[in-house]
N, C-alpha and C positions, 0 to 999 in steps of 0.2 A: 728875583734874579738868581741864577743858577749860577754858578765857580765851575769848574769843570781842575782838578788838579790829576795833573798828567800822570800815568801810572808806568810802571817798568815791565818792560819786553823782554820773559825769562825763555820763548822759548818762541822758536820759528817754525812750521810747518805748514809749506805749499803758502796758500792765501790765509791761512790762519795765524794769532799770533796770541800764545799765552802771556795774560797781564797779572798783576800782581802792585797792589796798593796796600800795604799795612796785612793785615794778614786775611784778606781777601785776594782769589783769582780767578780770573775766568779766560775763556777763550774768544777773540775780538775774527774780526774778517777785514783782512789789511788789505783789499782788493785797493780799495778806494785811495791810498795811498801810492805817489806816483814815484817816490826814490822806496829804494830797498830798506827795506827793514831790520834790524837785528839785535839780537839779546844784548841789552845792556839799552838799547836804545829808550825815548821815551813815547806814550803817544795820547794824543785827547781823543775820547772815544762819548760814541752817545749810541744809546740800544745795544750794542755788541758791535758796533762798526769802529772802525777807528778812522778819527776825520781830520786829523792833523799827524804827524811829528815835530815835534819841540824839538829846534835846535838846542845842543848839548851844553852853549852858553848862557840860555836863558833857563834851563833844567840846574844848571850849578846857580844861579844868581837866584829860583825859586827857593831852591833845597837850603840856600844859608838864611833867606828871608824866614822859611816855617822855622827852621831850626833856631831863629829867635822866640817863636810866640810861645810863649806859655802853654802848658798842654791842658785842654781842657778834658772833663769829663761827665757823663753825662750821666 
């Protein structure tokens, strides 16, 4: 089973949208998304697509949930 944890939208250009998870980032194709997008927003992507936006109440109720777990390392 896959987790997919939403990553952050630093930067918007045309159908493109730079992400950024921990200190990883890449460029997503926010075609497939049907409201507008914008930095600060959140999004679940798979391949380089981005196939959801997470409302911004369930992005604060994820973010204090990790911000429990202990950090693991590997």
């Amino acid at each position: 089973m896959c987790v997919e944890i939403p990553s952050r939208v630093v930067l918007v250009k045309h159908n493109q949208a730079k992400i950024k998870q921990g200190e990883h980032s890449c460029w997503v194709d926010i075609s497939a998304i049907d409201e507008e997008v914008k930095e600060g927003d959140y999004l679940i992507t798979y391949q380089n697509i981005a196939v959801n936006k997470v409302p911004q109440k369930e992005i604060e109720e994820l973010l204090a949930l990790i911000g429990d777990l202990p950090e693991h390392h590997h």
